[in-house]
N, C-alpha and C positions, 0 to 999 in steps of 0.2 A: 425646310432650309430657308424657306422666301420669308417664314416669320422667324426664325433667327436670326437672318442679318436685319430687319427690321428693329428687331428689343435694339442689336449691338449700334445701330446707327440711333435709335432711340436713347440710349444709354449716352453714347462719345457724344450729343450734340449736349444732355444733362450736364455731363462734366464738362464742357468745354464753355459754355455760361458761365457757370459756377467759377472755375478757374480764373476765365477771361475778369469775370467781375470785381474777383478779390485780386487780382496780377493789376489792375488798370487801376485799382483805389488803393494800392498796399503802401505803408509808411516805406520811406525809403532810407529810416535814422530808428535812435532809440526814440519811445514811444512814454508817457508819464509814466508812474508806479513802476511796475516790478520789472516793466524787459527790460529796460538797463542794466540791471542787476543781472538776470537771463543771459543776455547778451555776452557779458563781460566775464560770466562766469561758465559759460558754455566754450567761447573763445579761449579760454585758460585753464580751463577744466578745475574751477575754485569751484569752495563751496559756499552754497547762497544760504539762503533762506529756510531755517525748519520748514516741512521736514524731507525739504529737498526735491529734486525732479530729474533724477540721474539719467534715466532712459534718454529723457526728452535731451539733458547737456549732450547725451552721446552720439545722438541725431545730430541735434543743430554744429554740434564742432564738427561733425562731419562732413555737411556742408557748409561750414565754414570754408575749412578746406582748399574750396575750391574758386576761393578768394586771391591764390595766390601770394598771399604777402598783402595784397592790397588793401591794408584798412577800411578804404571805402565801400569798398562790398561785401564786408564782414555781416553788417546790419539787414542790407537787402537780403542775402541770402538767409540770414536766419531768418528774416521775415517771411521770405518764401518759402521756409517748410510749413507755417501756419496756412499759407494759401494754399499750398497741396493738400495737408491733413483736410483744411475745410471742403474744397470740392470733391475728395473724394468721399469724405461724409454725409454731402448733399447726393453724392452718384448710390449710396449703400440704400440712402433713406427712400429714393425714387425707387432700387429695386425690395426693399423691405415691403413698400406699397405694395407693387404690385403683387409680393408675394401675398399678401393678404389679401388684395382684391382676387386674387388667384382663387384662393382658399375657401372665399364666401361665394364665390360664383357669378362674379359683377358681370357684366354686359355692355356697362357706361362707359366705353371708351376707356378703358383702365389706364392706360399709357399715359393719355393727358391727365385725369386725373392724380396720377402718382406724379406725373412734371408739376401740376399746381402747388401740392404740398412740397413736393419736394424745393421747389424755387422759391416760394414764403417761406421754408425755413431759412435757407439759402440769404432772403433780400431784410428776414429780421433783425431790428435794431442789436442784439445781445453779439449773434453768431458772429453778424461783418461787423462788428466794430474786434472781436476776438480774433480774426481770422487777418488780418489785415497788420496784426504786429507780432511781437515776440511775446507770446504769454503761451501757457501751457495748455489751455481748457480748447484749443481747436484740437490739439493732438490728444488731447484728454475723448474727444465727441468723436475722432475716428476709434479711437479703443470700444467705445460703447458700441458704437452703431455697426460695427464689424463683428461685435461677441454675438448681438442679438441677430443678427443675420445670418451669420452662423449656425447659430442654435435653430431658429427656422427650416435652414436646409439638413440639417442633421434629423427635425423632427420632419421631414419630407420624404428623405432620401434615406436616413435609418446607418448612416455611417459614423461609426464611432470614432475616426480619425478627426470628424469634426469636435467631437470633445473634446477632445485631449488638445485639442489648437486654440479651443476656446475658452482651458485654462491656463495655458502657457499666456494665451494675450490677455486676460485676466489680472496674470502676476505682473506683466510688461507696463501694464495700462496704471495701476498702482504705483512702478515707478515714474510713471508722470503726473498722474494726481490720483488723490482718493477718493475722488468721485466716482473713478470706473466700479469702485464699488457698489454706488447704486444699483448699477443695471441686477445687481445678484441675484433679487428676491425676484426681478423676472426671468432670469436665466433658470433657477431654481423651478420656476411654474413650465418651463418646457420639460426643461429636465424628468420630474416629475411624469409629467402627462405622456412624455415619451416613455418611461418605466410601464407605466401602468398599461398604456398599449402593448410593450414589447412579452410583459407578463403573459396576457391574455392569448397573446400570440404561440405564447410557448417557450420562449427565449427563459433559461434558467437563473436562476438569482444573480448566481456565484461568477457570470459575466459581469451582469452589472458592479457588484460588489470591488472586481480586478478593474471597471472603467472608474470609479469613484479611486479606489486606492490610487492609480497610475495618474488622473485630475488632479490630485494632492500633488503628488510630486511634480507633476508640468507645471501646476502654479507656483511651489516652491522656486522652481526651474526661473520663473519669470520673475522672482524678486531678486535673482541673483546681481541686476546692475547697481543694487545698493552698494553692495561691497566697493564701489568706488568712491564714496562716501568717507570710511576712514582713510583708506589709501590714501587719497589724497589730503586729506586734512593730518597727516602725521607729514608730509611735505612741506607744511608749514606753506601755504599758497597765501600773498596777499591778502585776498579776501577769503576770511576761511571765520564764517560765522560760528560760535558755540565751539568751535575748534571739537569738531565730534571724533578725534584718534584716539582716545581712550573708550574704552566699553561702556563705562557710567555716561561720558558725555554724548558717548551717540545714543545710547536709548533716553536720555534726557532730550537730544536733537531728534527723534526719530516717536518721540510723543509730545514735541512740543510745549516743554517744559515751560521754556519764556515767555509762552503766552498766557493770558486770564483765560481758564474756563468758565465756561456760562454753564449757570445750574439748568436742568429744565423747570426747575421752580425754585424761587418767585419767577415769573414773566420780567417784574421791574430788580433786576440785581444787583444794575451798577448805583452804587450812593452818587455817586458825580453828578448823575444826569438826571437828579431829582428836578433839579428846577426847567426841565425841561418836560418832566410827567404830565402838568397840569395841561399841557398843547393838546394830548389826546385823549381830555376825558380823566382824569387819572392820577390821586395824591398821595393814596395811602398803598406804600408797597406790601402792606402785611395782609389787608383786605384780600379775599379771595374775587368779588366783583370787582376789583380794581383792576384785577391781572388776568382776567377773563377781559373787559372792555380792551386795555391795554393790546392784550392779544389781539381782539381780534380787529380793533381799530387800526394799532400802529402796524404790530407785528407780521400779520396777515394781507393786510389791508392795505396798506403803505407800501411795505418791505415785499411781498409777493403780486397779489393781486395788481396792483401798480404796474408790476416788469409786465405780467402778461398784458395789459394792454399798448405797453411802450412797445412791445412785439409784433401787436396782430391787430394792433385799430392803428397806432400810431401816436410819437410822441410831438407830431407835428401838426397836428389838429387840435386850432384853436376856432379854428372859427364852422360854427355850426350846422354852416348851408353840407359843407364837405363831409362829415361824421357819420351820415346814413350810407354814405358811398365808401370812407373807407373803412368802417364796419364790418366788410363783406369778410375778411380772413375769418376772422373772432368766431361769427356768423357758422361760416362754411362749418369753422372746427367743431361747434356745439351740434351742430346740427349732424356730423360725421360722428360724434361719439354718441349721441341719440342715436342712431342707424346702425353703428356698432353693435350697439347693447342690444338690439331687438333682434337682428340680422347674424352673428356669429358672437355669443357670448361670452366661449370660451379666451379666442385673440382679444377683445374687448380687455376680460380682464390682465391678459398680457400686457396689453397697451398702458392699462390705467395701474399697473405694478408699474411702472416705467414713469407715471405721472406723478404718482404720490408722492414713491420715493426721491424723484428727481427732483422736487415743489413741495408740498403740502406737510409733508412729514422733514424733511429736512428742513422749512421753514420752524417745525415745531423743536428740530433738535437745535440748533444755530441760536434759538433765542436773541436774537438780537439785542444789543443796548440802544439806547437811545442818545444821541444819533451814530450813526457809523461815520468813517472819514472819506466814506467814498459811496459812490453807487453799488450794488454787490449784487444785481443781478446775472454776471456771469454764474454764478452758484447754481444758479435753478436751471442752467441752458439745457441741461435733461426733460424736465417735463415741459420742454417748448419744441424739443425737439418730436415730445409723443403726440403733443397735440397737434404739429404739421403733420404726421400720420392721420389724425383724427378729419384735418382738413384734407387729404386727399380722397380720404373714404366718405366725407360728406360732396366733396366735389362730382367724385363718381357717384352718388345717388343721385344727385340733379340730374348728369348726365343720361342717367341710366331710365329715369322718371321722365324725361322733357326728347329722351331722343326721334322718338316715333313722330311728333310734331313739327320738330327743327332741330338738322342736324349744327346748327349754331352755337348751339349750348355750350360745345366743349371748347370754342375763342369765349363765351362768355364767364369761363370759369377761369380763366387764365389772367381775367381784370385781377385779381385777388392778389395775387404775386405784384404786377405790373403796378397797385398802386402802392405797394410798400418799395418798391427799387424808386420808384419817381420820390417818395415822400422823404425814404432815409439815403438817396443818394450824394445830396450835399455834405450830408452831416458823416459822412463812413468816406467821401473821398481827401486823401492824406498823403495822395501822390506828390503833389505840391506844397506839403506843410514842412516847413524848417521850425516853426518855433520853439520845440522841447530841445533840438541840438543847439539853437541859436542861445537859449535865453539858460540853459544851464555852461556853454560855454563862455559868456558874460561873467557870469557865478566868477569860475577861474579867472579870467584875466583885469576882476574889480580885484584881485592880490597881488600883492607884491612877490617878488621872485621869494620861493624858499618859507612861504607861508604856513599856518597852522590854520586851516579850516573846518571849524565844527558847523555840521549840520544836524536835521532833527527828523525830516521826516522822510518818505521814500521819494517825492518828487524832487528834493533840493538833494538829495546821495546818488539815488540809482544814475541818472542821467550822466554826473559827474564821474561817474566808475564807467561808464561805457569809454568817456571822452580820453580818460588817462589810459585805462587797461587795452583798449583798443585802437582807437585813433592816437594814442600816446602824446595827448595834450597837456602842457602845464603839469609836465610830473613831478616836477619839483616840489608842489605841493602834497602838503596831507592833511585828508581827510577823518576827521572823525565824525562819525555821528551819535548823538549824544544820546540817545537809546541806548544804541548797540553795545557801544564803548561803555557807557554807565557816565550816571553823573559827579561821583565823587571820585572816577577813575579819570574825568573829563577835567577836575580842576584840578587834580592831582599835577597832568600835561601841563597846565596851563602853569601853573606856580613853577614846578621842574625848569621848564623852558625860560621863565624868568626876562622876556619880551626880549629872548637873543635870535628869536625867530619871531615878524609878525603875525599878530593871532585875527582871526580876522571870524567872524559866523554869517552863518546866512540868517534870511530875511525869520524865517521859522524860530531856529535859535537864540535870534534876537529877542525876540516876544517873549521866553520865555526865561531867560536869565537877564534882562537890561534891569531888574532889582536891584543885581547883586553887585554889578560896578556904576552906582549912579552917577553922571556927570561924564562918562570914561568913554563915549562910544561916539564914532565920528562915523558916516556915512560916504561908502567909498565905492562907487557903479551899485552894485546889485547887492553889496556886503555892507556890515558893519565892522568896521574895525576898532579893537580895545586895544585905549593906550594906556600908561603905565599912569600919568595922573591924569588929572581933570586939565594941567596946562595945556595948549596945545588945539583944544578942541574945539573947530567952529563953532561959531553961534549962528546957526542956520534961521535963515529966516523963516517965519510959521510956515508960509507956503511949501517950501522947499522940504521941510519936517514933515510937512502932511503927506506930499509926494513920496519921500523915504518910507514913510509908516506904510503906503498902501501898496510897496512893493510886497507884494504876499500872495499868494494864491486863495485860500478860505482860512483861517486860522479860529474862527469862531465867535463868541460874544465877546466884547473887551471884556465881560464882571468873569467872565470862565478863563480869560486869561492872567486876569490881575490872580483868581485865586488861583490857579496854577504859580505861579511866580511866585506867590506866599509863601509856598510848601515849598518851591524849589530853595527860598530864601530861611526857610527853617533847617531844609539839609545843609547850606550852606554853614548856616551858625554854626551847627554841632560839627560841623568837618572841622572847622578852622577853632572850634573852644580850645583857648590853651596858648594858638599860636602868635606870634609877632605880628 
């Protein structure tokens, strides 16, 4: 009894860090990229983004909810399901530890060392910047870390009730991303090993066979929150991307039709981003040693290896004296998956099924082009979440190694965690940040009443759909973004409208059609507005120009946007051959 409430006081103080840390650092608005979008479509129950995230909308509207009517805590509260899912992810990871430490027969203070790992996954750069807004991959990391902990106590305890729960969350986990798929090929290695034991045992086939068939069905069971997917989108909802109420257009929406597949070969696929091949090593995309460097330079190397250090050394170490001392996670984890492998082989490979697939192998599927528009190391937060396992089991071998001499060791193992919360605490606290609702609310009120607003990419849309749909700012306006909408259905609006509405884009948009009305575009807050001629139009002074030009977030090399603008100015030709 004295050691059960021990784990349970061990456990609530896990969770209540964890909690505390992301509740004290959490945005308290929409957040860049997709929660806007999240946001506004969870609050309304539209549909977003191929190829959706229905579980997770059912959740967050949920607590929605409990807003009231009050717009202003529409945001907070969706943000607050991300700080639950995360802490109780870092509570599943601390008891996954010790389940393992359990397993191999540790002695090193297992408890601290399962809080070490558990609290670096906890204070790493990927998880708290995820946990801390409206984005799906926190509630994505409790799907995972619950299936596999699960399946541990099922292979402990030999209860088949845990199966059947662990393909129902399985199918659930899918409806918030498909990543929960990763975990499979290790769920699968328990699975397995538990057959093979229960055989030997005596347990007859044609059990297993009835737990496999009825796992089919509970996972079936758990895809069922798609179904709110056409529903809804035959409601005709504001934002109702791909419009997936027909059959064709939801399995078009629901394989992500709109998007460019990446081959797994070439490595270099996109033509666009040739002139950018040469940065790493790399000219001829037909060469097979081209796309072999390629890989393992940019794609690897860059695009994965990179995140893991931004994780577990730190992406705030510049200066050299500090680097041997905040090394110690990295450190810890290598040397825990070393100890692993020598010390219980079998969990080892469980773990490192959980790493590959989560990193190594999905870096090799993703293929990357060169460059992305954004950082994408939330992708990989599966094999960072294996390796904080890897560092708890290297922590308990210090512990276990050094405790006969000093029982010290286990506050010195705890440095490890403590110098990634000191290092990434500035950079993850957003309690006090306004700028994504300030500087997308400018957006709207640089228009005039009754406006036509095209934008272009997700920072200058999503924020803007939160402020209208939710906070019901500036609804007078409309939004299009010229992705989504298309661009010949984009000037299509514009000629229709015939400037009885003013048309106004943002800084994005501007960059990439100011070809097509040259002389036409006047600078108005954060917009550019097109007027019907060239009369009319300040002649801004260079300075003032150069300021207007550098409202922009990243848009790229000017020669990558002049030749984007080219092509847009070639569709332009062939739309209008013919016309007045």
């Amino acid at each position: 009894m004295r050691r059960y409430l021990q784990q349970s006081r061990s456990q609530l103080v896990v969770f209540l860090v964890a909690f505390a840390t992301y509740l004290f650092t959490m945005d308290l608005s929409a957040s860049w990229w997709d929660c806007g979008e999240f946001i506004a479509t969870g609050w309304g129950l539209q549909i977003g983004h191929p190829p959706g995230a229905p579980f997770y909308q059912l959740v967050t509207h949920c607590a929605m909810l409990l807003s009231f009517g009050n717009p202003l805590w529409v945001a907070p509260l969706s943000n607050l399901v991300s700080v639950l899912c995360g802490a109780f992810t870092v509570l599943l990871l601390y008891k996954t530890i010790l389940l393992l430490l359990q397993r191999s027969n540790s002695v090193g203070n297992p408890q601290w060392a399962a809080a070490c790992g558990a609290f670096c996954y906890l204070f790493c750069d990927t998880v708290w910047f995820s946990a801390v807004e409206s984005e799906v991959y926190s509630m994505a990391m409790l799907f995972c870390a619950l299936t596999v902990w699960l399946m541990l106590r099922w292979e402990r305890d030999g209860d088949n009730r845990n199966l059947l729960l662990v393909a129902l969350l399985l199918g659930l986990g899918v409806c918030v991303h498909l990543m929960t798929l990763l975990t499979a090929p290790a769920l699968l290695w328990i699975f397995v090993r538990g057959v093979r034991r229960g055989l030997s045992q005596g347990k007859p086939w044609w059990l297993w066979t009835r737990t496999v068939v009825l796992g089919i069905v509970f996972f079936l069971l758990g895809l069922t929150p798609y179904a709110i997917i056409p529903l809804r989108a035959a409601s005709n909802p504001p934002i109702n991307t791909g419009d997936p109420s027909t059959y064709e257009r939801f399995k078009e929406y629901l394989g992500r039709d709109q998007y460019v597949k990446a081959p797994f070969y070439p490595r270099m696929w996109r033509e666009k981003d040739s002139e950018n091949w040469g940065r790493w090593g790399t000219t001829d995309p037909t060469s097979v040693v081209d796309n072999v460097v390629y890989y393992a330079v940019y794609q690897f190397g860059f695009m994965y290896c990179r995140y893991m250090m931004f994780n577990f050394i730190g992406r705030w170490n510049y200066d050299w004296n500090i680097v041997v001392v905040s090394v110690l996670p990295f450190l810890l984890g290598i040397w825990g998956l070393w100890r692993h492998r020598r010390r219980r082989r079998g969990d080892f490979h469980l773990v490192l099924l959980l790493f590959l697939f989560g990193g190594i192998i999905l870096n090799l599927y993703l293929n990357h082009p060169c460059y992305e528009p954004r950082e994408r190391d939330y992708v990989y937060v599966l094999s960072f979440y294996a390796f904080a396992v890897w560092i708890g089991i290297g922590a308990a071998e210090i512990c276990e190694k050094w405790q006969a001499a000093s029982g010290k060791w286990k506050w010195l193992v705890m440095l490890a965690p403590l110098l990634l919360a000191v290092g990434n605490w500035s950079d993850h606290d957003r309690h006090n940040c306004h700028s994504v609702h300030d500087i997308s609310l400018n957006h709207l009120q640089s228009c005039d009443h009754g406006a036509l607003l095209f934008t272009l990419g997700d920072n200058d849309t999503f924020p803007l759909w939160y402020l209208q749909h939710v906070e019901e700012r500036r609804t007078d306006i409309d939004i299009y973004n010229l992705n989504l909408t298309g661009f010949r259905r984009s000037f299509d609006i514009i000629n229709e409208n015939d400037f009885q509405r003013p048309v106004y884009f943002s800084q994005y948009a501007y960059h990439r059609i100011k070809n097509l009305y040259p002389g036409r575009f006047r600078c108005e807050g954060f917009c550019w507005r097109l007027l019907p001629t060239t009369e009319g139009v300040d002649d801004l002074e260079p300075l003032q120009r150069h300021m207007a030009d550098s409202i922009q977030w990243n848009i790229g090399s000017h020669e990558y946007v002049d030749r984007i603008s080219k092509s847009f100015l070639k569709i332009w030709n062939e739309n209008t051959k013919g016309c007045e």
